[in-house]
Structures are given as structure tokens and as C-alpha cells.
LUMLOFI-275346 format. One record per residue (C-alpha): chain; residue number from 1; x, y, z; residue in three letters. Coordinates in Angstrom, 1 decimal, padded with zeros to 4 digits. Layout:
{chain A n NUM c1 X c2 Y c3 Z res ALA} .
...
END
This chain:
{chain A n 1 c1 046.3 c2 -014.9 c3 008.3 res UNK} .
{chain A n 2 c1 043.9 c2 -012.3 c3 008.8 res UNK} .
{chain A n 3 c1 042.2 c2 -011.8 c3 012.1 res UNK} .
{chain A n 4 c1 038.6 c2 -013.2 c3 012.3 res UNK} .
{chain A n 5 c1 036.0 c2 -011.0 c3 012.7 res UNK} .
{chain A n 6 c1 032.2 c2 -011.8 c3 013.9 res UNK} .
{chain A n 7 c1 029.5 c2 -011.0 c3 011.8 res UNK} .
{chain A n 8 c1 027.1 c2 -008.2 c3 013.6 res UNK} .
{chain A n 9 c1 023.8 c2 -007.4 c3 013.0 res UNK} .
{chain A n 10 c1 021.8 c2 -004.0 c3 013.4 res UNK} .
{chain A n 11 c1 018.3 c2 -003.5 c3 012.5 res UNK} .
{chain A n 12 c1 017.6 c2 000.2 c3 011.3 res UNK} .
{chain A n 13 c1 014.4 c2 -000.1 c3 010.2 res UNK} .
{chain A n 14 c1 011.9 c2 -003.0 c3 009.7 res UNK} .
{chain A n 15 c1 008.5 c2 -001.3 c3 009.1 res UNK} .
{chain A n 16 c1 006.2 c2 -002.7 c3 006.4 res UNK} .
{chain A n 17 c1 005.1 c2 -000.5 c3 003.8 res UNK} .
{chain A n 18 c1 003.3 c2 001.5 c3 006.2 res UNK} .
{chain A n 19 c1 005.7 c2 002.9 c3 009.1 res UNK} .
{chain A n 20 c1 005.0 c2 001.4 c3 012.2 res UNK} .
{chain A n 21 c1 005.2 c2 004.1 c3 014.7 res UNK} .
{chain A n 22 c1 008.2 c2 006.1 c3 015.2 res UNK} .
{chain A n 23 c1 009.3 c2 003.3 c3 012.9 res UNK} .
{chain A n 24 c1 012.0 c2 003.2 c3 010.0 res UNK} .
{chain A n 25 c1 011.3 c2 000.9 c3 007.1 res UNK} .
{chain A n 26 c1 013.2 c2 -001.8 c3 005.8 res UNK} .
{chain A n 27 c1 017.4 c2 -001.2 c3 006.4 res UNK} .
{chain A n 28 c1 019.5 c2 -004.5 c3 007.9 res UNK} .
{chain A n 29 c1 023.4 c2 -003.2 c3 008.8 res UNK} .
{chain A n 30 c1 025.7 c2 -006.3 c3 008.4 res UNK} .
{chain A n 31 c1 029.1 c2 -005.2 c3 009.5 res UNK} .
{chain A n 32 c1 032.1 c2 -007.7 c3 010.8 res UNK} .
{chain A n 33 c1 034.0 c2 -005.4 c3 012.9 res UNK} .
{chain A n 34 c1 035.4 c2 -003.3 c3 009.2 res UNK} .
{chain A n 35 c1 033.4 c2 -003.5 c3 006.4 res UNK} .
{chain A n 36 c1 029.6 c2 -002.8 c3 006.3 res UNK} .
{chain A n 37 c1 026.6 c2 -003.5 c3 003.8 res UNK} .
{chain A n 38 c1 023.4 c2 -001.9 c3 004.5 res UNK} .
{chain A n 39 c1 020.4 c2 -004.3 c3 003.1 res UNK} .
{chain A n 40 c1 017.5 c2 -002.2 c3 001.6 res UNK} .
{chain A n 41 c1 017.2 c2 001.8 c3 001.9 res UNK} .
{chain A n 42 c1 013.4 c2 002.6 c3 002.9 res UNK} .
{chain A n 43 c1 012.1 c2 006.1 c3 004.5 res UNK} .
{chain A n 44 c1 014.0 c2 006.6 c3 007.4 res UNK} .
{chain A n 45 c1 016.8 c2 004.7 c3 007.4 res UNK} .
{chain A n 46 c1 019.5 c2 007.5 c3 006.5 res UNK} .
{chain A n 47 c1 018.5 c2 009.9 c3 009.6 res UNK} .
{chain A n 48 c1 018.9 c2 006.8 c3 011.6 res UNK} .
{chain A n 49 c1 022.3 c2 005.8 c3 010.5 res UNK} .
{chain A n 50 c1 023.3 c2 009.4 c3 010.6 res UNK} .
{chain A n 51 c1 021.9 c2 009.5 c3 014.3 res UNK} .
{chain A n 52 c1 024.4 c2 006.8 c3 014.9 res UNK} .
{chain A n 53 c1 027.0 c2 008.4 c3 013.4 res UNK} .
{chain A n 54 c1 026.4 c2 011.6 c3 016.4 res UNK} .
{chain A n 55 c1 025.1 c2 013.5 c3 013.8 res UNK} .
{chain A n 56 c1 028.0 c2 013.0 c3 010.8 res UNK} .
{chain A n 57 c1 027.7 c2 010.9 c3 007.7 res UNK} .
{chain A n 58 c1 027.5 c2 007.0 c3 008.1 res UNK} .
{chain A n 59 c1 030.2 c2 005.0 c3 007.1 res UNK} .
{chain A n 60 c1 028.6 c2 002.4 c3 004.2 res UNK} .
{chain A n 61 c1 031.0 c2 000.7 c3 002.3 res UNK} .
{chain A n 62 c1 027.9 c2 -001.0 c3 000.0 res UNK} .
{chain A n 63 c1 024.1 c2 -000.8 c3 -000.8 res UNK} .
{chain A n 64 c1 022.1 c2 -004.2 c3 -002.2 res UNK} .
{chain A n 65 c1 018.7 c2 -003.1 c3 -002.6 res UNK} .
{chain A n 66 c1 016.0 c2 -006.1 c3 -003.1 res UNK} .
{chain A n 67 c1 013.7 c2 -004.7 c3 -005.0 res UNK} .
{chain A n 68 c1 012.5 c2 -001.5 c3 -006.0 res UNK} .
{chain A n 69 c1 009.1 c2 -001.0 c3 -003.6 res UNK} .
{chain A n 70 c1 009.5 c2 002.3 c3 -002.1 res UNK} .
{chain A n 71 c1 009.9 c2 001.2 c3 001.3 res UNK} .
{chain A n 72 c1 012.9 c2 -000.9 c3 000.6 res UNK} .
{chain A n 73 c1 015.1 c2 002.3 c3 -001.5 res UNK} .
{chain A n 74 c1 013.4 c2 005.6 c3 -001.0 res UNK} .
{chain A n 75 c1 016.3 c2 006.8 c3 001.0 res UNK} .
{chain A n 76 c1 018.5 c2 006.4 c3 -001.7 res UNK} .
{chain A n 77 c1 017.5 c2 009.7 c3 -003.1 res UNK} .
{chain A n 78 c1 018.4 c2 011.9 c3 -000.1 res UNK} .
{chain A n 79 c1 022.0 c2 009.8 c3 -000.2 res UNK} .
{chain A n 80 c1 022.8 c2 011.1 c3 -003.4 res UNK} .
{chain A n 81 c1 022.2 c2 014.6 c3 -002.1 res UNK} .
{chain A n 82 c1 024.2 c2 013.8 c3 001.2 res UNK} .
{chain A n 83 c1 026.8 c2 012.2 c3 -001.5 res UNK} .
{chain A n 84 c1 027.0 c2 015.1 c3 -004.0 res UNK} .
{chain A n 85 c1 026.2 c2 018.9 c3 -002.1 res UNK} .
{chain A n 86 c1 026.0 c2 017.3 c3 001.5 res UNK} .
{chain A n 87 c1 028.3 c2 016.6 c3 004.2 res UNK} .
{chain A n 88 c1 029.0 c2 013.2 c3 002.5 res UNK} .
{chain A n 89 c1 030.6 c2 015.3 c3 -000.2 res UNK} .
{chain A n 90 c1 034.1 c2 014.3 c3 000.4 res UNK} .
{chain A n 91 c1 034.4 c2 010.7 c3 001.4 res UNK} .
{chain A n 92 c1 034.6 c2 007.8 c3 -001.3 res UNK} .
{chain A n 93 c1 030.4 c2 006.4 c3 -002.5 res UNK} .
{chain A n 94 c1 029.1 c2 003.3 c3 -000.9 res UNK} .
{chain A n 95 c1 028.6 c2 000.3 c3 -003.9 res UNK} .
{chain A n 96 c1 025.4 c2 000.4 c3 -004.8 res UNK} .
{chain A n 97 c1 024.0 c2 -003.1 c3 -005.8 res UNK} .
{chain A n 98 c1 020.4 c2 -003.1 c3 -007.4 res UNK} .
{chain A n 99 c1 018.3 c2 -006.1 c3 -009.1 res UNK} .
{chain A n 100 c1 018.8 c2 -006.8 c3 -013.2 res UNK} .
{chain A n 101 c1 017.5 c2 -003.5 c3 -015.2 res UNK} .
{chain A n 102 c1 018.0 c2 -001.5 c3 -012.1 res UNK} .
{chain A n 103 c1 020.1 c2 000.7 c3 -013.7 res UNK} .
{chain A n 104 c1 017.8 c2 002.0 c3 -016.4 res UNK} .
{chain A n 105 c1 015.3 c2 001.9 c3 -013.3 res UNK} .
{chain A n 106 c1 017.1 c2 004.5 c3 -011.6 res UNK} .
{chain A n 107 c1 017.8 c2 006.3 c3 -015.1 res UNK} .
{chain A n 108 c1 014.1 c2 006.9 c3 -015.2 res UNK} .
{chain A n 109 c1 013.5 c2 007.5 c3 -011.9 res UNK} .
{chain A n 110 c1 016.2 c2 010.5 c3 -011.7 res UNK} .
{chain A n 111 c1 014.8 c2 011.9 c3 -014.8 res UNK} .
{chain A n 112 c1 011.5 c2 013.2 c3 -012.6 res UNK} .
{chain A n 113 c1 013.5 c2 013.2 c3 -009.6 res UNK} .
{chain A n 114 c1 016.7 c2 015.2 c3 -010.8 res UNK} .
{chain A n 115 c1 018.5 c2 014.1 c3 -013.1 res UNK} .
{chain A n 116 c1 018.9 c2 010.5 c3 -015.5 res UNK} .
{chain A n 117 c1 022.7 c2 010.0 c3 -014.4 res UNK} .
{chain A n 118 c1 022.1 c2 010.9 c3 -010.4 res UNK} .
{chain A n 119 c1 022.3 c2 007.6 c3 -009.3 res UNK} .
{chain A n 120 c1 024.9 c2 006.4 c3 -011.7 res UNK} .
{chain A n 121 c1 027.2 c2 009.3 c3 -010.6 res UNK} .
{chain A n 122 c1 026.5 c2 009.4 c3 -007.0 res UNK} .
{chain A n 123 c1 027.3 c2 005.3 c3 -006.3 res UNK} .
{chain A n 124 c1 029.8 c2 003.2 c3 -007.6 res UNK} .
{chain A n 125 c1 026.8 c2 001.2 c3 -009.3 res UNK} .
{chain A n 126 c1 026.3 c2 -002.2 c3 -010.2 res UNK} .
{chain A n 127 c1 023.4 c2 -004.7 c3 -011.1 res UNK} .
{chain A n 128 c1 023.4 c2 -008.0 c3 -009.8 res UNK} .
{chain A n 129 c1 022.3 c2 -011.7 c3 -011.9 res UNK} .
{chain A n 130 c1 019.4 c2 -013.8 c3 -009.9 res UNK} .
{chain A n 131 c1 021.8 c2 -017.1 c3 -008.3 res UNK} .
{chain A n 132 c1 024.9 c2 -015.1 c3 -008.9 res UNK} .
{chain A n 133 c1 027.0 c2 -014.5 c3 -006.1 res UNK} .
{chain A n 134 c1 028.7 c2 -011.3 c3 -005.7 res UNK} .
{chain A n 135 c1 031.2 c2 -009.8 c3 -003.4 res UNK} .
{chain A n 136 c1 031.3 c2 -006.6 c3 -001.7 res UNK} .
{chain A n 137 c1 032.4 c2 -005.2 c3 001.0 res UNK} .
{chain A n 138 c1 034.4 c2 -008.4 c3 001.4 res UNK} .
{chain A n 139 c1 031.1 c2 -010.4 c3 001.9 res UNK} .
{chain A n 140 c1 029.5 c2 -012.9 c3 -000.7 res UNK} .
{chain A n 141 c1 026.1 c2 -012.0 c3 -001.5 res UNK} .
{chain A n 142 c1 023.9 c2 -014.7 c3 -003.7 res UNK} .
{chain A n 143 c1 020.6 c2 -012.9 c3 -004.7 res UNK} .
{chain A n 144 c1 018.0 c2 -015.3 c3 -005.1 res UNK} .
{chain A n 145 c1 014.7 c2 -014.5 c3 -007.3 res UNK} .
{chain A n 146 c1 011.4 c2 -014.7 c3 -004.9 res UNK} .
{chain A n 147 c1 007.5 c2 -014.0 c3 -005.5 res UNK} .
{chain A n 148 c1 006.6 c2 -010.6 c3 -004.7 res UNK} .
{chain A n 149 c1 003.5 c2 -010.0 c3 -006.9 res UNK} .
{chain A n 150 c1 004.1 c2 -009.6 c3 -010.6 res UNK} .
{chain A n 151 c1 007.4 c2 -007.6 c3 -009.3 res UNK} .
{chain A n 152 c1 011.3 c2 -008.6 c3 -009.9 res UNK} .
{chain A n 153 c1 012.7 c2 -009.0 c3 -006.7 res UNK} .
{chain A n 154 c1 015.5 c2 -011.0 c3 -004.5 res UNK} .
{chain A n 155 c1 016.5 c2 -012.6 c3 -001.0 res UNK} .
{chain A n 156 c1 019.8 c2 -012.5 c3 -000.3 res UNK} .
{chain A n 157 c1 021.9 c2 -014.9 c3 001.2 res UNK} .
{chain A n 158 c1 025.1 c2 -013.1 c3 002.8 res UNK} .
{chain A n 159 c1 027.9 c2 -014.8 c3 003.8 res UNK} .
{chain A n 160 c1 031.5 c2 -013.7 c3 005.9 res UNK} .
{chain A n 161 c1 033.8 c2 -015.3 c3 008.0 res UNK} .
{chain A n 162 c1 032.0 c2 -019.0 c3 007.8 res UNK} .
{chain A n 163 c1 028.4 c2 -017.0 c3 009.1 res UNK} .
{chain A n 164 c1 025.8 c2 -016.7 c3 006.5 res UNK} .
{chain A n 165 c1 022.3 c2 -013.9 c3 007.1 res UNK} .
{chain A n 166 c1 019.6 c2 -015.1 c3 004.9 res UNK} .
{chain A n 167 c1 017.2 c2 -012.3 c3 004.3 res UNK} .
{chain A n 168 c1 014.2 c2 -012.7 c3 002.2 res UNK} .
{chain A n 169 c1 013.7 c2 -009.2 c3 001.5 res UNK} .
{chain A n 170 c1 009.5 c2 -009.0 c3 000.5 res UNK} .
{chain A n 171 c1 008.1 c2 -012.5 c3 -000.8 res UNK} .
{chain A n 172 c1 005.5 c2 -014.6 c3 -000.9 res UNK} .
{chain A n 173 c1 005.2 c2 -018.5 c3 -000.4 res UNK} .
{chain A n 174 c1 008.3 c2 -019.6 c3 -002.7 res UNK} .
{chain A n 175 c1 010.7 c2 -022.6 c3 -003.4 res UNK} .
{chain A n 176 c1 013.5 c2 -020.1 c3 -002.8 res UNK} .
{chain A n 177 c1 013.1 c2 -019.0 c3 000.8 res UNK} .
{chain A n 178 c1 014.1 c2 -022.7 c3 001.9 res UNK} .
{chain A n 179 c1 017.5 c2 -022.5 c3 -001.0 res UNK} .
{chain A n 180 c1 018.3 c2 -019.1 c3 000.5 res UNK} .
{chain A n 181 c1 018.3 c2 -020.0 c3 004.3 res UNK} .
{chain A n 182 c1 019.7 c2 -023.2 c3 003.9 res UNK} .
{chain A n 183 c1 021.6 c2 -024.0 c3 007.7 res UNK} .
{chain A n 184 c1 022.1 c2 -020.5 c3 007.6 res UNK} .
{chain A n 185 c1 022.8 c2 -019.2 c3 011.4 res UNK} .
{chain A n 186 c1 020.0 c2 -016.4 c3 011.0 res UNK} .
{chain A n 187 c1 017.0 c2 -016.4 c3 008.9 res UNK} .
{chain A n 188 c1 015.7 c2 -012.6 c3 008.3 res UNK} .
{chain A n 189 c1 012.3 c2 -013.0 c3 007.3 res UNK} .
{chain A n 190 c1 009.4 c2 -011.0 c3 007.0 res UNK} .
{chain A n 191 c1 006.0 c2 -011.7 c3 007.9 res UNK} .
{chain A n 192 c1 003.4 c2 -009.2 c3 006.9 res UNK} .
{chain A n 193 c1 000.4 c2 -011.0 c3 007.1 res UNK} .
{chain A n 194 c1 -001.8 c2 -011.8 c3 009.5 res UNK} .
{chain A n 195 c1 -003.2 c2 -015.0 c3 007.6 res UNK} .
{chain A n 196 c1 -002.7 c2 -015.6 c3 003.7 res UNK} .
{chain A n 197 c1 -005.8 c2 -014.1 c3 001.6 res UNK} .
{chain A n 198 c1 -008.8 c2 -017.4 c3 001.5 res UNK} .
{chain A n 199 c1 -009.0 c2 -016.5 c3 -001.9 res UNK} .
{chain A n 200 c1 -005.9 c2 -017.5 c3 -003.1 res UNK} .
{chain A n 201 c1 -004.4 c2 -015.3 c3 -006.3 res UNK} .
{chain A n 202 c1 -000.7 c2 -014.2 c3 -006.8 res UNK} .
{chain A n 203 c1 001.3 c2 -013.7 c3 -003.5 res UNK} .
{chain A n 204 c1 003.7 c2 -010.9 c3 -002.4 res UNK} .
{chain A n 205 c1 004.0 c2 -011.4 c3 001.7 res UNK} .
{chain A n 206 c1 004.1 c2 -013.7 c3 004.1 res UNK} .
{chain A n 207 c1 001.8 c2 -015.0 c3 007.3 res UNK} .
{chain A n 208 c1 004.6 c2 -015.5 c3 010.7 res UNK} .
{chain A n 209 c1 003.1 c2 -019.3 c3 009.6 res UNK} .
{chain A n 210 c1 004.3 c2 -019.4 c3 006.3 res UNK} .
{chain A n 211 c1 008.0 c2 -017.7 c3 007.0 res UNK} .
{chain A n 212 c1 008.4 c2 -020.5 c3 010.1 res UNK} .
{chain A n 213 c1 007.2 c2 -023.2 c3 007.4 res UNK} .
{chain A n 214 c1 010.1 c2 -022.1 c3 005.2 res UNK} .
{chain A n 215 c1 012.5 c2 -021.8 c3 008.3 res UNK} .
{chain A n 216 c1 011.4 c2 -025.3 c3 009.0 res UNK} .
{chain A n 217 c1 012.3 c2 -026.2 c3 005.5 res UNK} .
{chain A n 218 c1 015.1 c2 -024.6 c3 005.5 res UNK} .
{chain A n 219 c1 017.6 c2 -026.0 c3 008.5 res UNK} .
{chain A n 220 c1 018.5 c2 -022.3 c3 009.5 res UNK} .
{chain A n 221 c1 019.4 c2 -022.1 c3 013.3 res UNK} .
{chain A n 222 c1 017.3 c2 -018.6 c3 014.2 res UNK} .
{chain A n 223 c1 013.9 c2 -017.3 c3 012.8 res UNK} .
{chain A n 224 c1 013.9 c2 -013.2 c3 013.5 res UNK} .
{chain A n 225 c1 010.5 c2 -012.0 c3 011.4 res UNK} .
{chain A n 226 c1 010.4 c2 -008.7 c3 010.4 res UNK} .
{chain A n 227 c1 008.2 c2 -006.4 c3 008.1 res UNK} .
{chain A n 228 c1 005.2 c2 -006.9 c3 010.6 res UNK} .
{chain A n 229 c1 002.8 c2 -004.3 c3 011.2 res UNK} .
{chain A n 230 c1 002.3 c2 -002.7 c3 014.4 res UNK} .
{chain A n 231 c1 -001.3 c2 -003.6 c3 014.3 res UNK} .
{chain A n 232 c1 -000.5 c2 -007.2 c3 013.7 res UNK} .
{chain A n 233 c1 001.5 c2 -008.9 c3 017.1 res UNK} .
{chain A n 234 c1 002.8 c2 -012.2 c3 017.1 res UNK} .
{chain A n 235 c1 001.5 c2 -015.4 c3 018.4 res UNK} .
{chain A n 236 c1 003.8 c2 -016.1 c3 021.7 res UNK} .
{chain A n 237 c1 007.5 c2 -018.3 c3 020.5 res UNK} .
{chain A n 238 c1 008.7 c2 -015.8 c3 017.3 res UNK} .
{chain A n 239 c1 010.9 c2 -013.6 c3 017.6 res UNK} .
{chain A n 240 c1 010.6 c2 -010.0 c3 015.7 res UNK} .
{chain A n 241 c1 013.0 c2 -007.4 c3 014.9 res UNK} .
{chain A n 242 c1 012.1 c2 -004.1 c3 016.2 res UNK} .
{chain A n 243 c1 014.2 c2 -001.1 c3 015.0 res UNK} .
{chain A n 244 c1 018.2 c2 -000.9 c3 016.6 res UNK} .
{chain A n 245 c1 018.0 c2 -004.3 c3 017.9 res UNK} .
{chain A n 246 c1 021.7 c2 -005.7 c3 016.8 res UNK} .
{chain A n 247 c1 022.5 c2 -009.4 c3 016.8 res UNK} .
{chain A n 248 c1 025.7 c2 -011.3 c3 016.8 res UNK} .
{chain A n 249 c1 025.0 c2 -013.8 c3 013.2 res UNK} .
END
């Protein structure tokens, strides 16, 4: 029987879409003690996990990006340069998990960026099914569709070890924040706004009302908000992620 390992939490970044200040954007580390997955790639999130590292190359044994909002990949393109010329040149490519279509996604994006196979050849790549769970890294990942404008994107509900992370990457009010934390021990969720808009029309964030509501609904033991401006503090009684905090799930 293998020996059990705790399920650890480290939050690189957790800026909205706008950096807070001095601020990463959105990249969750979810190791247990030997494997890692890093959740979402925004700005900043490599130089941080390379800071980590004492200046070397981070040890990532898989990528699942949410969606594809800049602030949730856009370090995935400095990566592949770490990966193929850089100092990451040597050592074996992360997974890289994106949403359905991602792969021609990335196709298209490294035609202006590079080149159309960048991606493909950089990561061991794969796209993921909405409800389908998936394993990496030794952990079980269940992507769940949410509302994030007119955009395709995912929560993930990551389990290891009997713990289970529920993040909700970017989404609006949504049936599927409640399914994806169900009893889970954390609940990751962001909380952009400061109220939801009077005039109603189709959602992409969340008030820190709205992601307790679904925390409420769900039956998850902790709320952690994240993706909150700077500009934006919290009522007194919620807890928010700010950048290196680490948590044991």
C-alpha cells in the first residue's frame, strides 16, 4: 500500500484580469507531497514558480487551463520558450490539459505568435470533454462547463487521496458551481464583483454573495474567494486568497 500523502495548496497568482498590485493572475499549485498540477497559467505565474524554484525551472508535472481569457494562459507562451531554447530544455514537458477545440485554439494562436505546432510540440497536449473526468498527475480532474459570457469554459473539481479542490475557474451565477463543489473540503471560488450588474444581461463573474450562495448550495467545508480586485475588499467573515498563501485541502 502506497504511503498517503496530503493534498497542499499554493496560490501563485489570483489577480483578476487586471493585476492587482505586485500581483500574479490566476495560477492554483495542487501538489500531494510528488506529483503537481498547476490550475490556469495567467501573466506572472512562471517567474513566480521559477522564484520558488531559487531561480531554476519549476517542477510541473501537468497544466489544466479553464478557459482561454488571457489572464488564465498567457504564460503558457513564455513556457514553451523555457521548454524548447530555455533552461527547461532538458527535462520531460508538463501535460498540458485545455477545454474542447483547444487544440486548434492554440494552432491559431501560435501561427501569429510563432509557430502553428508550438504548443503541440512543447506539451504533451490533450483536450479535455465537459463532465469527463480525467487523470493526471495521479489526480482525477472532472471539468465541469460554467457561464462565463458567451465563452467555453470549465470548473474543475480535483480530487487525490479522498480530498477533493473545487475551483470554479471564471463564472457567472450557474447550476454547476453547486455540482462541482459538492462536500468538497475546499471551494476555490472567485468573486469579481462588487454587486451583480441591476440590469441583468448574460453573466461572466461573480459578487462574494453569489460564490457564498453557491458554497451554501454546495455542502463544501471552506469558501477561499479569489479573482477580487484590489479596489474591491471584502465584507468582514470571507476569506480571500492572496498570492503564496498555501493551504493544506
Amino acid at each position: 500500500m502506497g504511503q498517503y500523502r496530503n493534498v497542499h495548496l499554493t496560490v501563485v497568482g489570483s489577480s483578476p484580469a487586471w493585476p492587482n498590485p505586485g500581483g500574479a493572475q490566476s495560477g492554483y499549485l495542487v501538489d500531494d507531497g510528488g506529483a503537481r498540477i498547476l490550475l490556469d497559467c495567467g501573466p506572472g505565474v512562471l517567474p513566480r514558480l521559477r522564484a520558488a524554484e531559487a531561480g531554476g525551472w519549476p517542477r510541473v508535472d501537468a497544466i489544466a487551463i479553464t478557459h482561454f481569457h488571457l489572464d488564465h494562459w498567457g504564460d503558457l507562451v513564455p513556457w514553451v520558450w523555457g521548454l524548447q531554447f530555455g533552461p527547461a530544455a532538458d527535462l520531460d514537458p508538463p501535460e498540458l490539459w485545455v477545454p474542447p477545440g483547444g487544440r486548434a485554439t492554440l494552432a491559431r494562436l501560435g501561427e501569429e505568435l510563432g509557430r502553428p505546432d508550438m504548443f503541440e510540440t512543447a506539451f504533451r497536449l490533450h483536450e479535455y470533454a465537459d463532465g469527463e473526468p480525467f487523470t493526471t498527475a495521479g489526480f482525477t480532474v472532472t471539468p465541469l462547463r460554467v457561464l462565463h459570457y458567451e465563452m467555453l469554459a470549465f470548473g474543475f473539481r480535483v480530487t487525490q487521496n479522498g480530498a477533493v479542490l473545487a475551483y470554479s475557474g471564471d463564472s457567472g451565477p450557474s447550476d454547476a458551481l453547486p455540482q462541482l463543489a459538492r462536500d468538497a473540503d475546499l471551494f476555490l471560488c472567485e468573486a469579481t464583483l462588487l454587486a451583480p450588474n441591476p440590469e441583468g444581461g448574460t453573466r461572466g463573474h461573480l459578487s462574494a454573495a453569489e460564490a457564498n450562495d453557491a458554497f451554501a448550495r454546495s455542502g463544501a467545508k471552506r469558501l477561499l474567494l479569489t479573482h477580487r480586485p484590489f479596489e474591491r475588499p471584502l465584507e468582514d467573515g470571507f476569506e480571500l486568497a492572496q498570492d503564496g498563501l498555501e493551504i493544506e485541502v
